[in-house]
C-alpha positions as CSV (number, residue, x, y, z in Angstrom):
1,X,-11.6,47.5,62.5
2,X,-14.6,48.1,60.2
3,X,-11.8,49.3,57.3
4,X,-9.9,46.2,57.6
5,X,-12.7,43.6,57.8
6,X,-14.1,45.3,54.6
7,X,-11.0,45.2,52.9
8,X,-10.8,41.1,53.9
9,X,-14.5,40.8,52.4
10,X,-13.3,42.7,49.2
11,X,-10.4,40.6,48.6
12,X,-12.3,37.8,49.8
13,X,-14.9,38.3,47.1
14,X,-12.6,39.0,44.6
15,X,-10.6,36.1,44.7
16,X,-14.0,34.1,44.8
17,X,-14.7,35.8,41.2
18,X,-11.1,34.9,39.4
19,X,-11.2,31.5,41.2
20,X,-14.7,31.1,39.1
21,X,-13.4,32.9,36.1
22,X,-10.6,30.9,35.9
23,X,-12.8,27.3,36.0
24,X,-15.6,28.4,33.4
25,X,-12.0,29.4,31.2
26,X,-10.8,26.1,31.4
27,X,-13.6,24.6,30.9
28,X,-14.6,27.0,27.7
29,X,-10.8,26.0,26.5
30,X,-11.5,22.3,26.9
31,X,-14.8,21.9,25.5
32,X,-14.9,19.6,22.5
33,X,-15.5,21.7,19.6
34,X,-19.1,21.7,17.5
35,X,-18.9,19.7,14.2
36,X,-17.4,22.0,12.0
37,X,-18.9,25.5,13.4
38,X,-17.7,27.7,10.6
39,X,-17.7,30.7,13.5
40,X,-14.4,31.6,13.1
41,X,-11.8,33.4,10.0
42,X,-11.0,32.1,6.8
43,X,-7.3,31.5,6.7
44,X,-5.9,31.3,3.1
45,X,-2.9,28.6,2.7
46,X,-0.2,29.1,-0.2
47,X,3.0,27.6,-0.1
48,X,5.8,29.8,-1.4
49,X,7.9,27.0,-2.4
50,X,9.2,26.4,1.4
51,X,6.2,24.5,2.4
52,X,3.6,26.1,5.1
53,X,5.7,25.0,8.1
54,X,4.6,23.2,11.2
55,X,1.1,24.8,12.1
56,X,-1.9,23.8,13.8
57,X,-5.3,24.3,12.1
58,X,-8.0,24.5,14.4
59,X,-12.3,23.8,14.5
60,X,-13.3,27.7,14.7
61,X,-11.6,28.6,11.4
62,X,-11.8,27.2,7.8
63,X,-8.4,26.9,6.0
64,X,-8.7,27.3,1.9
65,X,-6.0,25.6,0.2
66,X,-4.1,27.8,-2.2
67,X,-2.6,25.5,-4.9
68,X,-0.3,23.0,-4.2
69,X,0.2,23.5,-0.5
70,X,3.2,21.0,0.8
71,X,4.2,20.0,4.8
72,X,8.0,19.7,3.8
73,X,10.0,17.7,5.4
74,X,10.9,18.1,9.0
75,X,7.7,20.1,9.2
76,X,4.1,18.9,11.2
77,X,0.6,19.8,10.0
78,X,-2.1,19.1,12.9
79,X,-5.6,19.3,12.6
80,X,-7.6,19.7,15.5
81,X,-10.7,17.4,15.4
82,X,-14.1,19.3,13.5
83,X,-11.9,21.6,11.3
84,X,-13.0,22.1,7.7
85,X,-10.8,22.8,5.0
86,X,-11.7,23.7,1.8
87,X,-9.6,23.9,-1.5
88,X,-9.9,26.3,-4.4
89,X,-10.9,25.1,-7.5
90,X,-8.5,25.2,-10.7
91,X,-6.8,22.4,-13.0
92,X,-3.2,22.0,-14.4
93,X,-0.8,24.7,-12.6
94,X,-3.8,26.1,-11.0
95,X,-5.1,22.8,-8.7
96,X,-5.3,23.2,-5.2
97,X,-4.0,20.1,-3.1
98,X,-2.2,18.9,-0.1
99,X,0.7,17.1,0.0
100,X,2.5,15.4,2.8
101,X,6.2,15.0,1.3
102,X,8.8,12.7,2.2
103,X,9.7,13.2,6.1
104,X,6.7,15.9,6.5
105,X,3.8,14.4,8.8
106,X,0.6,14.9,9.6
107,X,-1.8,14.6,12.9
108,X,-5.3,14.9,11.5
109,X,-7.5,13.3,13.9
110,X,-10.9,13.7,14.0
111,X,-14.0,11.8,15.6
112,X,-17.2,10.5,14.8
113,X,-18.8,13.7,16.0
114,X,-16.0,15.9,14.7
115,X,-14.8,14.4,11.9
116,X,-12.1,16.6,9.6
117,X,-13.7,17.3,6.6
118,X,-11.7,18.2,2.9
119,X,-13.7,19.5,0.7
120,X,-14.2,22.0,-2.0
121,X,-14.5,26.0,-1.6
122,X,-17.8,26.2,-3.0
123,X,-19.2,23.8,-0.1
124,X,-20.7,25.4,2.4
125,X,-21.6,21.8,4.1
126,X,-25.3,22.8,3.6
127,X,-26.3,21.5,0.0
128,X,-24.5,24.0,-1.9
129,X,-22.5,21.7,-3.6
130,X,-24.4,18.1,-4.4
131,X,-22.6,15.0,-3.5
132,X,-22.3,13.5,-6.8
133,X,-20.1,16.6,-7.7
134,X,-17.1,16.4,-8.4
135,X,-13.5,17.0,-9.9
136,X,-13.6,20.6,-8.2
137,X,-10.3,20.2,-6.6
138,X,-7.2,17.9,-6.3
139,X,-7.0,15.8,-3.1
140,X,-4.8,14.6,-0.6
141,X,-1.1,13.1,-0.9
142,X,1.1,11.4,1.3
143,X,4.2,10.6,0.5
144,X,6.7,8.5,2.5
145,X,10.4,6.4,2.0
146,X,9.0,3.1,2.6
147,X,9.8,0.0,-0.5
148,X,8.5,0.3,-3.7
149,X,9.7,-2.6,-6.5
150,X,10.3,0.0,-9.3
151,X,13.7,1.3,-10.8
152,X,14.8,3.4,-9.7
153,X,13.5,2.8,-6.6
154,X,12.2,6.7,-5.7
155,X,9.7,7.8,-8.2
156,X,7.7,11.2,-8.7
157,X,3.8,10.8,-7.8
158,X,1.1,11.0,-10.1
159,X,-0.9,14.3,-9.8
160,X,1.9,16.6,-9.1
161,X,3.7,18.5,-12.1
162,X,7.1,16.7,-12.6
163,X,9.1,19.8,-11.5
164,X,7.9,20.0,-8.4
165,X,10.7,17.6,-7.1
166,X,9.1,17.8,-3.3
167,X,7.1,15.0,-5.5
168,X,8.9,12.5,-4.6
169,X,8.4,8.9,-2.8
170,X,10.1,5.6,-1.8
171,X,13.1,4.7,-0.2
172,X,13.9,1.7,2.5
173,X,11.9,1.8,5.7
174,X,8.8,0.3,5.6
175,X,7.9,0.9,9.3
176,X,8.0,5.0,7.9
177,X,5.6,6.9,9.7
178,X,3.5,10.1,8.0
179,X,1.0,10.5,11.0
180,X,-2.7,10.2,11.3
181,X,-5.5,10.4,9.7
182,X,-8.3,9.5,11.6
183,X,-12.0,10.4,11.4
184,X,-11.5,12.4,7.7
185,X,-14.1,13.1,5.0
186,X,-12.2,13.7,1.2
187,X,-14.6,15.4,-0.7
188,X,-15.8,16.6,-4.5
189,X,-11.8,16.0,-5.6
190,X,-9.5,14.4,-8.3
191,X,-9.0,17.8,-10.5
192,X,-7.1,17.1,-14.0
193,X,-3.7,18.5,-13.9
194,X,-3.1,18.0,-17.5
195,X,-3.6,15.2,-20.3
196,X,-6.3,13.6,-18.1
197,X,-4.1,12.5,-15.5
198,X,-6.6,13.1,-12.5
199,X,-5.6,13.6,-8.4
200,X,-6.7,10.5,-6.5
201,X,-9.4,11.5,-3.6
202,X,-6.1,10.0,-1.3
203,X,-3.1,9.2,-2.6
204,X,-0.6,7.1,-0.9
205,X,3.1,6.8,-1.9
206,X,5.4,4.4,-0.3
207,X,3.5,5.4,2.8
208,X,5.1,3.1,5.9
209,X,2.9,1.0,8.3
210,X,3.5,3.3,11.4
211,X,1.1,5.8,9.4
212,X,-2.3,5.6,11.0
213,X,-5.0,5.5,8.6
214,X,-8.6,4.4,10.1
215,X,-12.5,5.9,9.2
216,X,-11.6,7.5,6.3
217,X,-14.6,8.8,3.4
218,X,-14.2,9.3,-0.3
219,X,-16.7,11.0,-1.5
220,X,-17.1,12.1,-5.8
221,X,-13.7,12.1,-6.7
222,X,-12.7,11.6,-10.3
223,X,-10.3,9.0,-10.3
224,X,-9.7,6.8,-7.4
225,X,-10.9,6.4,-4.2
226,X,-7.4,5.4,-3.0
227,X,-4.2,4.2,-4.9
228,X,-1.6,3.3,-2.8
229,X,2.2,2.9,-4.4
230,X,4.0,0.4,-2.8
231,X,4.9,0.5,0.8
232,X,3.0,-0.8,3.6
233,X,0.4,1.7,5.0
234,X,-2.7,-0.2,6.9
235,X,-6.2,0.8,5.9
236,X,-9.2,0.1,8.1
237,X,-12.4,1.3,8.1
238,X,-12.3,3.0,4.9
239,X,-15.8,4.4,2.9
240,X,-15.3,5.0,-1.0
241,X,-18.6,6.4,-2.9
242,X,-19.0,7.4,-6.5
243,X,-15.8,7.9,-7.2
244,X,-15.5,7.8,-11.8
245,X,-12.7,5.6,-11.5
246,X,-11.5,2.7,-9.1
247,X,-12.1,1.9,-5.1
248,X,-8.7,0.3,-4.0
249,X,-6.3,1.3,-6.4
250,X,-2.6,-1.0,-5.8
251,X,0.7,-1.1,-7.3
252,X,4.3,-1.2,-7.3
253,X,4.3,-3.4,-4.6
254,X,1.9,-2.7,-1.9
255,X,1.8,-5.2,0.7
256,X,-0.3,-3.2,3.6
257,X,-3.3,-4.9,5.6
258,X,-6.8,-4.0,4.5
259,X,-9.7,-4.1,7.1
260,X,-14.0,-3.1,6.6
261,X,-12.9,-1.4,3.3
262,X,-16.5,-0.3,1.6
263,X,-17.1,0.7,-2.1
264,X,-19.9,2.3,-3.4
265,X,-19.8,2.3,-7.1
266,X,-20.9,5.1,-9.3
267,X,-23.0,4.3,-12.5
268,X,-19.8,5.6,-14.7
269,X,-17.3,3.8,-12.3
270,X,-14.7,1.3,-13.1
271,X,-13.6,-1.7,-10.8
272,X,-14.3,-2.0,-7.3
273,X,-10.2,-3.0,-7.1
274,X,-7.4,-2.4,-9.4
275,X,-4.8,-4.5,-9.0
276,X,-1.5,-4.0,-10.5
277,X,2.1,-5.4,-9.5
278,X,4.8,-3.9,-10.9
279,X,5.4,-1.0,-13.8
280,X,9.2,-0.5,-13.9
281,X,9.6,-3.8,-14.3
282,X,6.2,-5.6,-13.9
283,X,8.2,-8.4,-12.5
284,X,9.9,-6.1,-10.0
285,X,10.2,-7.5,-6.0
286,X,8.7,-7.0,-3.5
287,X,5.3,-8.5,-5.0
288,X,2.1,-6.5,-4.4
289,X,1.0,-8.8,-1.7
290,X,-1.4,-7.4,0.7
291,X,-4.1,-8.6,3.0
292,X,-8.2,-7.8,3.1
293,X,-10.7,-8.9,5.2
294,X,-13.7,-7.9,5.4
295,X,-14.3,-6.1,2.3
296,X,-18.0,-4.7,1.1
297,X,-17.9,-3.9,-2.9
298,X,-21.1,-3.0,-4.1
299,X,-21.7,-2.0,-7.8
300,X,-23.8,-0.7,-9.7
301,X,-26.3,-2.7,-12.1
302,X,-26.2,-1.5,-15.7
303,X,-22.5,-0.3,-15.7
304,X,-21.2,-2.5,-18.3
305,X,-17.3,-1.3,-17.0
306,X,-18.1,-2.6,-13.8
307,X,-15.7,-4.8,-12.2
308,X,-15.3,-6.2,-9.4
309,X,-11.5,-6.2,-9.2
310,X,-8.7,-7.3,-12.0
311,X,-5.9,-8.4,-10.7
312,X,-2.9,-8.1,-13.4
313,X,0.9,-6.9,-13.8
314,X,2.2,-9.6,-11.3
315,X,-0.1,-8.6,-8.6
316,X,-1.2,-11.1,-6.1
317,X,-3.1,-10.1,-2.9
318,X,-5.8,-11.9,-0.8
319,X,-9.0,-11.1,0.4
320,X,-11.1,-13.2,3.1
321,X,-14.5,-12.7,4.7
322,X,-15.4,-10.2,2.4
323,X,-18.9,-9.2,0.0
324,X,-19.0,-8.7,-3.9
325,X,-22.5,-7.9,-5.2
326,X,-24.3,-6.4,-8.2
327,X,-21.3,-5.7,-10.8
328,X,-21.3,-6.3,-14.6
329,X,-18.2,-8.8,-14.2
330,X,-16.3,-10.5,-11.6
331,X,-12.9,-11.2,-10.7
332,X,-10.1,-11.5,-13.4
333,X,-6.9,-12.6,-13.2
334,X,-4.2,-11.8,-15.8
335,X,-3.1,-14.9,-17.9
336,X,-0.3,-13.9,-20.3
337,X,1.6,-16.5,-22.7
338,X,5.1,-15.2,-21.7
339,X,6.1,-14.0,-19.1
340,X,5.1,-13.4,-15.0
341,X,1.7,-12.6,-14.4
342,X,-0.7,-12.5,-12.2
343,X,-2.1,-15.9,-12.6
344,X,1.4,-17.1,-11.6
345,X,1.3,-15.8,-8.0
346,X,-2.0,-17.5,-8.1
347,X,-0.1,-20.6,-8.3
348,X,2.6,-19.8,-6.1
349,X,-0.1,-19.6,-3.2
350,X,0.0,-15.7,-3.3
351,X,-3.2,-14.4,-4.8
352,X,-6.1,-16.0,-2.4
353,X,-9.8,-15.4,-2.7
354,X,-11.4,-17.5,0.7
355,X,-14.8,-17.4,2.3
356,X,-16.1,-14.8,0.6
357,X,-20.2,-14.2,-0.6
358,X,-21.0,-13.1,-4.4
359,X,-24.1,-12.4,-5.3
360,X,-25.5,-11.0,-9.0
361,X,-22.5,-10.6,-10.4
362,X,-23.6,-10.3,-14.4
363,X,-27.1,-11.2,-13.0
364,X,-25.7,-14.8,-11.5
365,X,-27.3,-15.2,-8.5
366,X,-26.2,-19.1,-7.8
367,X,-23.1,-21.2,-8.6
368,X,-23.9,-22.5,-11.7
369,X,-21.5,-20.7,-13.8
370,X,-18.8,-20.4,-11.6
371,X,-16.2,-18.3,-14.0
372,X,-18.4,-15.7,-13.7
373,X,-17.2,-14.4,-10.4
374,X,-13.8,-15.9,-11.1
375,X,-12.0,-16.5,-14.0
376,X,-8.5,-16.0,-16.2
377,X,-8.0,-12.9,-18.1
378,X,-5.9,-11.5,-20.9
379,X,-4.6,-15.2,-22.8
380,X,-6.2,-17.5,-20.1
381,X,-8.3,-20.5,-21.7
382,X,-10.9,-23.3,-20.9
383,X,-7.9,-24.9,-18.7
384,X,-7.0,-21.7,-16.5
385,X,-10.8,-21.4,-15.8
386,X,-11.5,-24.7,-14.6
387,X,-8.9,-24.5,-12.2
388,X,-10.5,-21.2,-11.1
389,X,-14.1,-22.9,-10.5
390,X,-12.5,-25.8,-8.7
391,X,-10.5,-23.5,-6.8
392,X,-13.6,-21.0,-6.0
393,X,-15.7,-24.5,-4.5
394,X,-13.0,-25.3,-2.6
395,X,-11.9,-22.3,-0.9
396,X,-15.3,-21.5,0.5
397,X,-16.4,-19.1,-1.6
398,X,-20.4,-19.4,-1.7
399,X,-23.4,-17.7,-4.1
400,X,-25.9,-16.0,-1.4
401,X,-28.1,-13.1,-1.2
402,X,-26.4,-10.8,1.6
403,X,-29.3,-8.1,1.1
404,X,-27.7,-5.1,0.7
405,X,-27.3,-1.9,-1.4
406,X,-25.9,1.5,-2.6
407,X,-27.9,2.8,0.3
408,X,-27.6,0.3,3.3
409,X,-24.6,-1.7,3.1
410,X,-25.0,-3.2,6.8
411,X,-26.7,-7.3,5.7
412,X,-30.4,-8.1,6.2
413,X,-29.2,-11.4,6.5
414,X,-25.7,-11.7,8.4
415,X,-23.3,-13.6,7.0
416,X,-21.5,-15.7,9.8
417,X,-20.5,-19.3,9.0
418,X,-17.3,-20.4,7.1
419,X,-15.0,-17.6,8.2
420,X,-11.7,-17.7,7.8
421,X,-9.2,-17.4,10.5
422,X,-8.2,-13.6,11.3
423,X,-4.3,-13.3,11.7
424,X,-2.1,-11.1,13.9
425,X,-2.7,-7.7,13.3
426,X,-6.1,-7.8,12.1
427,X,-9.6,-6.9,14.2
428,X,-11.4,-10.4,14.6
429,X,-15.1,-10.8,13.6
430,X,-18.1,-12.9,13.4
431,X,-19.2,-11.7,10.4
432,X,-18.0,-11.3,6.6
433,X,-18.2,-7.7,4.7
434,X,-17.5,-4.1,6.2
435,X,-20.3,-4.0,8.4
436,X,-21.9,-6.5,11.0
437,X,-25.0,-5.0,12.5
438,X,-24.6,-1.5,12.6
439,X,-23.0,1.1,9.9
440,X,-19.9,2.4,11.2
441,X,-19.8,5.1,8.7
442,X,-23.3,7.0,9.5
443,X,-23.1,9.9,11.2
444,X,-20.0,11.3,10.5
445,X,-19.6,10.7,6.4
446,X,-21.3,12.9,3.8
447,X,-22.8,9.6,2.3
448,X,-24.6,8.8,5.6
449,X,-25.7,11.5,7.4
């Protein structure tokens, strides 16, 4: 009897000790991950011209991007919240980039205490690279079959080597889906490959509106924040800082929905937004038509390039509830003697600029010269312009003070009355610019720590 009832106590025991192994396991397994805990193996990606396959990339390694490193198509990339990758550096033949091609996908979604960071392989995330570095590799790139208005109507995107035929982008579906990316820092990119043509910090081609795209940072690349070609991705909650070139980059007939989109311009930057219709023809359909609210562009004084947006090529676009302070000049739209232009959708209704707030734009800090935040460009004359100034008055555009900067974007003083109306599909505010009371970007972005 003794034997037996110490066999039961033994077994008992035992079974006490898995039971209790098993739960701290689980709940080791579960745990959400540190930011970016740099613990575990470095993991080299190169693609051998089959793409890397569907993989998942977790937060206890740090992935270095070999050269151009492709997710094919039929082929998933996920990236577990808090990973860091890191991209060797090189120009021409030898850049490092990802690319999401045409039917690949990727599920990158991080959170605002494990954001996925990009960044360069000399960044060790402590101060070993500065944050107005950059150009020290390429950058990311989707690629999707959504409309673009150009013939023919798929094209090979800019910053990939035109044999690389995995380039590719456009098609018919503008509901195409690339994944999610969600709670991602790009940093330190936009490499040249060659004759100064420069990777975009993310690049978006014919990129559909099932894509997920939401608290995104570019940070020092050396061309765009983001240029999107064509298609309809939607972009919310997007933070661009000194980047050489433009913020919002559009053309070949974007028509995506824009929401608390921040630029930060760089003292050697270009415009805030670069707005072009069409290349192949300019006058190609659809029109680059999308919708902002709530947009923050903040320049930087002295910059005698800085814009803050041109809209040209047949572009239209509107923009509502949104911020434009402290740039060199305003907001032009192309005039040409012959031919389409972008003053034309202007007059078809399609190019709106409504209830916005400028503020020291060429050192204007009231409305007394009104083409200074909005005005003709190319040919336009005297009779273009004063359509533009009666146009600005009526449409609700004011001269105010916001009171912010480089460094706080979030307004002293709130800016609340004479909103417009927020459609389907869009977030609805009190409050014009990016940012109401708080900064949604601080914490998890390199430019607010």
């Amino acid at each position: 009897m003794k034997t037996n009832f110490l066999n039961i106590l033994l077994v008992v025991v035992l079974g006490a000790a898995t039971i209790l192994s098993s739960c701290k396991k689980t709940e080791d397994e579960t745990k959400t991950p540190t930011t970016n805990p740099n613990t575990g193996t470095t993991i080299a990606v190169k693609d051998d011209g089959n793409g890397i396959g569907t993989q998942t990339w977790t937060a206890n390694n740090v992935y270095v991007l070999d050269g151009f490193c492709f997710v094919n198509s039929g082929q998933t990339l996920t990236i577990e919240a808090g990973t860091v990758i890191k991209a060797k550096s090189g120009q021409g033949a030898d850049a490092s980039a990802l690319v999401i091609a045409k039917g690949g996908k990727i599920m990158a979604e991080g959170t605002a205490s494990n954001p996925i960071i990009f960044t360069a392989e000399a960044d060790d995330l402590k101060g070993s690279v500065p944050n107005n570095a950059r150009g020290l590799w390429g950058g990311v790139i989707l690629l999707g079959n959504a409309t673009l208005n150009t013939i023919p109507a798929e094209q090979q995107i800019e910053g990939i080597p035109t044999t690389e035929t995995r380039g590719a982008y456009g098609g018919t579906n503008d509901a195409d889906n690339s994944g999610v990316l969600k709670y991602v820092s790009i940093r330190h990119g936009g490499t040249d490959i060659g004759a100064g043509n420069e990777i975009n910090g993310l690049t978006l081609g014919a990129v559909g509106s099932a894509t997920t795209i939401d608290y995104i940072e570019i940070l020092s690349n050396s061309d765009d924040g983001i240029e999107c070609f064509g298609g309809k991705p939607n972009l919310k909650h997007i933070l661009i800082a000194n980047c050489a070139d433009d913020g919002l980059d559009y053309d070949q007939g974007f028509r995506g929905n824009v929401q608390f989109y921040c630029v930060l311009g760089a003292s050697d930057g270009n415009r805030c937004g670069e707005h072009d219709g069409g290349t192949s023809p300019e006058d190609g359909t659809p029109y680059a038509l999308p919708t902002i609210f709530n947009a923050t562009y903040i320049g930087t004084v002295g910059n005698d390039d800085c814009h803050v947006m041109t809209f040209r090529d047949n572009a239209g676009g509107n923009y509502y509830n949104s911020i434009f302070v402290d740039c060199k000049k305003g907001i032009d739209i192309e005039k040409l003697t012959s031919g389409e232009d972008s003053y034309a959708r202007f007059q078809a209704g399609q190019l709106k600029i409504e209830n916005n707030v400028f503020y020291n734009i060429n050192g204007e800090t009231d409305a007394s010269n009104i083409n200074t935040f909005l005005k003709s460009g190319k040919d336009g004359t005297a009779t273009e312009d004063a359509v533009l100034a009666d146009y600005f008055t009526s449409a609700n555009n004011t001269v105010v003070n916001p009171g912010i900067s480089l460094t706080n974007p979030v307004p002293a003083t709130a800016q609340t009355t004479n909103l417009a109306t927020y459609p389907a599909g869009f977030e609805s505010v009190n409050y014009k610019g990016a940012f109401g009371s708080s900064n949604w970007a601080q914490g998890w972005t390199a430019t607010f720590k």
